[in-house]
Structure formats: structure tokens, C-alpha cells
C-alpha positions in Angstrom: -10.2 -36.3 17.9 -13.3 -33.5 18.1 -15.4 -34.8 16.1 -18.5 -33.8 18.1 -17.1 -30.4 18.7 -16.4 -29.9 15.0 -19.9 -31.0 14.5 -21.8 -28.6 16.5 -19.3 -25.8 15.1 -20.3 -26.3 11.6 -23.9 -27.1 12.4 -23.9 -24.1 14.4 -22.2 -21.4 12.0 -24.0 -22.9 9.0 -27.7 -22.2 10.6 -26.7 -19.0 12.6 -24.0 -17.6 11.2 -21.8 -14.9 13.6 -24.9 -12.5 14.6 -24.1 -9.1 13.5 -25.8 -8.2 17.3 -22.8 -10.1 18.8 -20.1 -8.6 16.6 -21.6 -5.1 17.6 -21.3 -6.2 21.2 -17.9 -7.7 21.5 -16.4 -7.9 18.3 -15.3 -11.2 16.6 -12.2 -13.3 17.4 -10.3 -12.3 14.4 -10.5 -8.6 15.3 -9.3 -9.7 18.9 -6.3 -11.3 17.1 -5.8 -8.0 14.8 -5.4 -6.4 18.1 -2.2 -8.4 18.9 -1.0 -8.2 15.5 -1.2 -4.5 15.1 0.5 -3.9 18.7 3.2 -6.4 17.4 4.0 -4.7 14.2 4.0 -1.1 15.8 6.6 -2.3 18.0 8.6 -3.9 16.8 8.8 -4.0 12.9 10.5 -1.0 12.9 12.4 0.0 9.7 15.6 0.9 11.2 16.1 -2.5 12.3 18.2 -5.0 10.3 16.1 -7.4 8.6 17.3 -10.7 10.5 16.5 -8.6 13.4 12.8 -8.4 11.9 12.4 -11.8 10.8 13.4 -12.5 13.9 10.6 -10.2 15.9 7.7 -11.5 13.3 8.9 -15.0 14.2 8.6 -14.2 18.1 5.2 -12.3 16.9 3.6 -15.8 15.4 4.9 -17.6 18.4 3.4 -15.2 20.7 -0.1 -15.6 19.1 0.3 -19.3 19.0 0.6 -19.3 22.5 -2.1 -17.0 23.0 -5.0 -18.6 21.2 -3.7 -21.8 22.4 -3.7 -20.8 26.1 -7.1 -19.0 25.4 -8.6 -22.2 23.9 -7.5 -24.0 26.8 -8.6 -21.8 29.4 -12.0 -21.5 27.7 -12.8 -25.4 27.6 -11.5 -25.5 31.0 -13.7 -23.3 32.7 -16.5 -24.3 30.9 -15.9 -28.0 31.6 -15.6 -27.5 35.2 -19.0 -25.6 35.8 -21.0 -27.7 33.2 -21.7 -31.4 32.7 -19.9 -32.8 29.7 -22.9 -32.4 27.1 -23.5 -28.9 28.3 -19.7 -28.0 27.8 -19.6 -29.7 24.2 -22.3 -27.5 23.2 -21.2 -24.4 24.7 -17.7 -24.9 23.4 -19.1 -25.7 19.9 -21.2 -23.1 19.7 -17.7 -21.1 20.8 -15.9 -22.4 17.6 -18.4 -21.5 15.5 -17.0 -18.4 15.2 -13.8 -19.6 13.4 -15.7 -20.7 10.5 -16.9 -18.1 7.6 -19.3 -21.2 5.5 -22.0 -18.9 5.8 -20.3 -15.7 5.5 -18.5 -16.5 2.5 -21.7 -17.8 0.8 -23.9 -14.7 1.6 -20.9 -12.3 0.2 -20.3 -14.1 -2.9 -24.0 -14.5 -3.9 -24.4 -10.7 -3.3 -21.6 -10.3 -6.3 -24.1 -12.4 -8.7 -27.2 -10.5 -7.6 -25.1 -6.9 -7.8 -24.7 -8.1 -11.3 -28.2 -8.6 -12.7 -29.6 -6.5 -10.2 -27.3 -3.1 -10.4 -25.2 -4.5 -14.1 -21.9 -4.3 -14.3 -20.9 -1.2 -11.6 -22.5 -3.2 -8.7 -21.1 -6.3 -9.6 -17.5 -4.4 -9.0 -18.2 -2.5 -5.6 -19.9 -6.1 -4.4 -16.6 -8.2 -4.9 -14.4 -5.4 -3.5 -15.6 -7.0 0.1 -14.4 -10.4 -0.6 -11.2 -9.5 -3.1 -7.9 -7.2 -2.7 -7.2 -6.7 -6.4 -8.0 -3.5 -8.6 -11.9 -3.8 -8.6 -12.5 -0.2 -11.0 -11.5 -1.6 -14.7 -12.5 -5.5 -14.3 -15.1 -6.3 -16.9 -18.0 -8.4 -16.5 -16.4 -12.1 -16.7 -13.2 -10.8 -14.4 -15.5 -9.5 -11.7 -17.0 -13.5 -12.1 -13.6 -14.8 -11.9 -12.6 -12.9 -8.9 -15.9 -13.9 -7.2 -15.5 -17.7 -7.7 -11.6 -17.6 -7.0 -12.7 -15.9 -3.6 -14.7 -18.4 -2.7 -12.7 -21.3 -3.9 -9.8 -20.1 -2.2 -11.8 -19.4 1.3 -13.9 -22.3 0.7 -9.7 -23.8 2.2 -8.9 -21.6 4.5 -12.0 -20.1 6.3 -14.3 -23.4 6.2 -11.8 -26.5 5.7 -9.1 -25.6 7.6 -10.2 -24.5 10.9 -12.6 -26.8 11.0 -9.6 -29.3 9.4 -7.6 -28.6 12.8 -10.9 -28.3 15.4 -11.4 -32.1 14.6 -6.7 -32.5 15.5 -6.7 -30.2 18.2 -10.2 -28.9 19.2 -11.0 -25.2 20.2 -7.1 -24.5 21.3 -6.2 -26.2 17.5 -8.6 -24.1 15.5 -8.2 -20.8 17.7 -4.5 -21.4 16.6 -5.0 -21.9 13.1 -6.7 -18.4 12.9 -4.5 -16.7 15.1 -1.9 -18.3 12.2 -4.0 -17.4 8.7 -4.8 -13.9 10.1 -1.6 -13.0 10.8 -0.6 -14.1 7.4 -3.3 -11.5 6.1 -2.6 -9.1 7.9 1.8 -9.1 7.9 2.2 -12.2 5.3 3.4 -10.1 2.3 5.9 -9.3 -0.1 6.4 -5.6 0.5 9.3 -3.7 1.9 7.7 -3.6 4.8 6.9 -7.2 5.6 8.8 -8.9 3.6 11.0 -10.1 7.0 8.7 -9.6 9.5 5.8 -11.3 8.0 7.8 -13.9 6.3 7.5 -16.2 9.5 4.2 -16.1 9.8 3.5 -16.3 5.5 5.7 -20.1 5.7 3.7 -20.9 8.9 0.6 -20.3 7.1 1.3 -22.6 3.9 2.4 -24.9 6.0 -0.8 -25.4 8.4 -3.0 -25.2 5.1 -1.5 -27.7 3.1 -3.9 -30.8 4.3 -7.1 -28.1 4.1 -6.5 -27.5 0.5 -5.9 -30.9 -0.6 -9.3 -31.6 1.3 -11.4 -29.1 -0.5 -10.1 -30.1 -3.8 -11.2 -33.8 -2.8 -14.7 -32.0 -1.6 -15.5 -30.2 -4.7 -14.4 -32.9 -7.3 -17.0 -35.1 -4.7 -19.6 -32.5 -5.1 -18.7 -32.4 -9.0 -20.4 -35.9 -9.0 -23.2 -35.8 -7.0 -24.3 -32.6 -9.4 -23.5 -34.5 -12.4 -20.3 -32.7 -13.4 -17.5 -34.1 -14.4 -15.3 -35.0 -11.4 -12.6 -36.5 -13.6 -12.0 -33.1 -14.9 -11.8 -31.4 -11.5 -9.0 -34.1 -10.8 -7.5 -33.4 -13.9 -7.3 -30.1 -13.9 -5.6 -29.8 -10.5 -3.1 -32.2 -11.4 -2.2 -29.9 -14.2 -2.9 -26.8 -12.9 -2.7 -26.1 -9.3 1.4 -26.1 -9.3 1.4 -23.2 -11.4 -0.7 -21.1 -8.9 1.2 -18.5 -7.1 -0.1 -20.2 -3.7 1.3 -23.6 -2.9 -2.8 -24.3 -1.5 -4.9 -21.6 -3.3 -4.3 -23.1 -6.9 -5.9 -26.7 -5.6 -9.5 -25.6 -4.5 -9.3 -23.2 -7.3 -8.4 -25.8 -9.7 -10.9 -28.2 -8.6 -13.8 -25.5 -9.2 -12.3 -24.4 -12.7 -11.9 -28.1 -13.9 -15.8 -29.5 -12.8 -17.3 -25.9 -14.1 -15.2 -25.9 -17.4 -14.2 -22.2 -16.8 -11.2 -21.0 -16.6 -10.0 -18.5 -13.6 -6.7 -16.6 -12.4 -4.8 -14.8 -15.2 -3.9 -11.9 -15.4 -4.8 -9.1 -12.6 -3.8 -5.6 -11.1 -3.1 -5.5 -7.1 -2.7 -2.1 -5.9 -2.0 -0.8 -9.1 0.3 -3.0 -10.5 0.4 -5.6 -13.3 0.6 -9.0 -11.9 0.7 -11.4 -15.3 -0.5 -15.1 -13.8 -1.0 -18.2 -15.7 -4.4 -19.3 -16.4 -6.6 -22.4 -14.3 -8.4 -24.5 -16.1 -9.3 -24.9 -20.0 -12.5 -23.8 -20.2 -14.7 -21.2 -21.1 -13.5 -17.7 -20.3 -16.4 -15.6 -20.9 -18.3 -15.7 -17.4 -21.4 -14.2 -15.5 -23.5 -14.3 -12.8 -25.1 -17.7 -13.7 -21.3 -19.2 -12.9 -21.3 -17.2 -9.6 -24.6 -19.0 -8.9 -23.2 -22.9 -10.0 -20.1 -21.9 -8.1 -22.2 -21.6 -5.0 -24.1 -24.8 -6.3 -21.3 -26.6 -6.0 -19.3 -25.2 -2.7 -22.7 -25.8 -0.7 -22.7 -29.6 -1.9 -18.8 -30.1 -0.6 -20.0 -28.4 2.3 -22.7 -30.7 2.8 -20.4 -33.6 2.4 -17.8 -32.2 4.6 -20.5 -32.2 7.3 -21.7 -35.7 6.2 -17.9 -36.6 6.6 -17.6 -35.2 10.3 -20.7 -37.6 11.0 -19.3 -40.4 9.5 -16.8 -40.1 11.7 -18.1 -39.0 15.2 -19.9 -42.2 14.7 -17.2 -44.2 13.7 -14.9 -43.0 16.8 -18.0 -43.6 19.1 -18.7 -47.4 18.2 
């Protein structure tokens, strides 16, 4: 277990953040992985090749970035470990990770969607959450720019706070470098178009997979949350037990469920990506008609799971320690 590690990750990002200085400097490690994943798909997902032959190549693509971040985590903690005393390396190393995790980033662009919309009205609000969404931003009213906000950040609360940090405390820098080398290649190849349908499909199953404990955690931390802020945690609970199946993500539907139920709002629906139609059933039971205030208790909320997902990783760095 990395407990300690995972600690002084979270601890780390949550204060600091990823300094826009250094991601002028050297980039960040999901651009690094991009890299790999653009050189794999230019190469080999060619459209004259059968489709086994590309499911094939994407599957040989996810290994291949497996290997890499895990190599590169290893390397890294091995290196620093040998020219550092073990407290030195710890720090170093979590101060490393930090970079994996987006709690901070994900807060700061989903706030900017509730101040866009009672700052700049309704116009803002849509070029703010085209950062953090891929759907159709131009027609969204008011209370769909809200919805896509909160879905964002219930969805990422899973997989860019829970999970790698989820799989830094199984399998330490190595384990979370390979988690993102994992969920960004499902980003970036993991879709349902002609083009990827084959290659990406590896790396799209792959991805479900690895975020199936994540999502089930950050549905736990927000129905927590729910009762420390006096909502009703019962109807976070209920509501994914109802609800999260019918989401078109086997993970996404839980954290988003969980939000929808201890808010009593209602989010997914209906949507257009890239122009199309995409008719989806509706989360939760509650009140459809929202604004910037349910941006902002949204926000309330995720911060208080966050807080007790950091209490957590104490808990049990001083559990595994006694």
C-alpha cells in the first residue's frame, strides 16, 4: 500500500495545483502520453487495414503505454530512491504524482461556469463549459449549461481525482502513471466512430474496467458528504441504485447519480454531440430547472467528499503504520 505517497499527492495538488509555469516549461504528463497515442494511431490505425487487424494494433497500442508509464514510474522512484533518504524520496515522488490528479483543476474550471453565468448571463456560461464538456455548447439553455457543468464534475470528480489516486494507494507512482496512460487513451481513441471503433475499442474496455472500484468510491464519497452538509444521503443511495444502470457509462452514471439524488436535481437527458441527437434517459427525480447557485452546491458538496477522501487516506496511513 502507498498510503503516504497518496497523501502527499493529494495534499500536494489540492494546495498547488499543476503551475501553469511548469506546464509552460515541460508540459504535463498527459500531453507526454498524447504524444504516444497520436504516433500510435498515425501508424498504425490505418483504414485499409481489416478491422481485427486494428483491434488488434489498438490492443498492442494500450499495452505499449502500459508498459511505458509503468517502466517510467518505476524508473522514477528508483532513481530518486537511490540518491535521497527515504523521507526525501517520498516527498519528491509525491510531489511527482501530484500531477495525475485534476481536484483542483476541476474545481477552478467548473466554478468559472457559475461565475460566467451571473457575471457574463447566459453566453458566458456556454463558452465557459465548452473547456470542461464535448457536447454542442451553442443552443444549451441556462439549466443545460448547469447540467453539463455538474455532470462534468461528477463524472471527473471518478476519474481524474478518485481513480488515480484509487490506484496510487494499489500500485504507487507506476499504478497511477498507468491508470492515466489507460483513461487518456480512452479520450483520446476510446470512441464509437468509424474510425476507432476497433482500434480504440481495447483501450475503451480497459478503461471501464480500471474505473469500476473509482466510481463506486465517489458515489460512496458524495452520499458521505451529502450527510455532513445535511442533505439527504439516503437519496443519493437511492437514486444510484435506480439510476446509475441506465447511464450510458458502466461508471459515469454512479458519481453522477449520487450528485443528482443528494441535490434533488435531475441531470443527463437529452443532448447533441457533434451535431447529432443523442436522446438519454434522465438521473435523478428532482428539479430540472437549474442555475448557477447548483453549480456552486455542486462544488459544496465535491469539496466535502474530497475532504473525506483525504481524511480516508489518513485514516489509513495511520492504520498501516501502527
Amino acid at each position: 500500500m502507498f498510503a503516504e505517497l497518496a497523501l502527499i499527492a493529494v495534499a500536494t495538488e489540492a494546495i498547488i495545483g499543476y503551475p501553469d509555469a511548469v506546464y509552460r516549461l515541460v508540459g504535463h504528463p498527459v500531453t507526454w502520453i498524447g504524444r504516444l497515442i497520436t504516433w500510435c494511431d498515425e501508424s498504425w490505425n490505418s483504414p485499409i487495414r481489416s478491422d481485427d487487424e486494428r483491434r488488434g494494433l489498438g490492443l498492442l497500442t494500450l499495452l505499449l503505454l502500459i508498459a511505458v508509464a509503468v517502466v517510467a514510474g518505476l524508473v522514477i522512484t528508483g532513481i530518486v530512491g537511490r540518491f535521497l533518504p527515504s523521507a526525501a524520496a517520498l516527498l519528491v515522488c509525491g510531489v511527482l504524482a501530484s500531477s495525475l490528479l485534476a481536484q483542483r483543476s476541476l474545481d477552478t474550471h467548473v466554478l468559472a461556469v457559475a461565475t460566467a453565468l451571473e457575471q457574463g448571463g447566459l453566453e458566458a456560461g456556454r463558452q465557459a463549459v465548452t473547456h470542461i464538456v464535448g457536447r454542442d455548447t451553442r443552443t444549451l439553455d441556462e439549466a443545460a449549461v448547469c447540467r453539463a457543468a455538474i455532470e462534468s464534475l461528477a463524472e471527473n470528480f471518478s476519474d481524474g481525482v478518485v481513480a488515480p489516486l484509487f490506484w496510487m494507494v494499489v500500485g504507487g507512482l507506476p499504478g497511477a502513471l498507468a491508470y492515466k496512460a489507460i483513461n487518456t487513451a480512452d479520450s483520446m481513441i476510446g470512441h464509437k466512430s468509424e474510425r476507432y471503433l476497433a482500434f480504440g475499442w481495447a483501450s475503451a474496455r480497459c478503461d471501464d474496467l480500471v474505473n469500476l472500484p473509482a466510481s463506486r468510491l465517489a458515489a460512496l464519497w458524495l452520499a458521505l458528504a451529502a450527510a455532513l452538509l445535511g442533505l439527504s444521503p439516503r437519496a443519493a443511495l437511492a437514486t444510484v441504485w435506480r439510476d446509475a444502470g441506465h447511464h450510458r457509462s458502466p461508471n459515469a452514471g454512479w458519481p453522477e447519480a449520487a450528485m443528482a439524488g443528494a441535490l434533488a436535481i435531475r441531470l443527463s437527458g437529452p443532448r447533441i454531440y457533434h451535431g447529432a441527437p443523442v436522446q438519454e434517459p434522465w438521473v435523478g427525480e428532482g428539479t430540472g430547472d437549474l442555475t448557477a447557485q447548483h453549480i456552486r452546491a455542486a462544488l459544496k458538496l465535491y469539496r466535502v467528499a474530497c475532504g473525506l477522501q483525504i481524511a480516508v487516506l489518513v485514516a489509513l496511513m495511520i492504520s498501516l503504520e501502527q
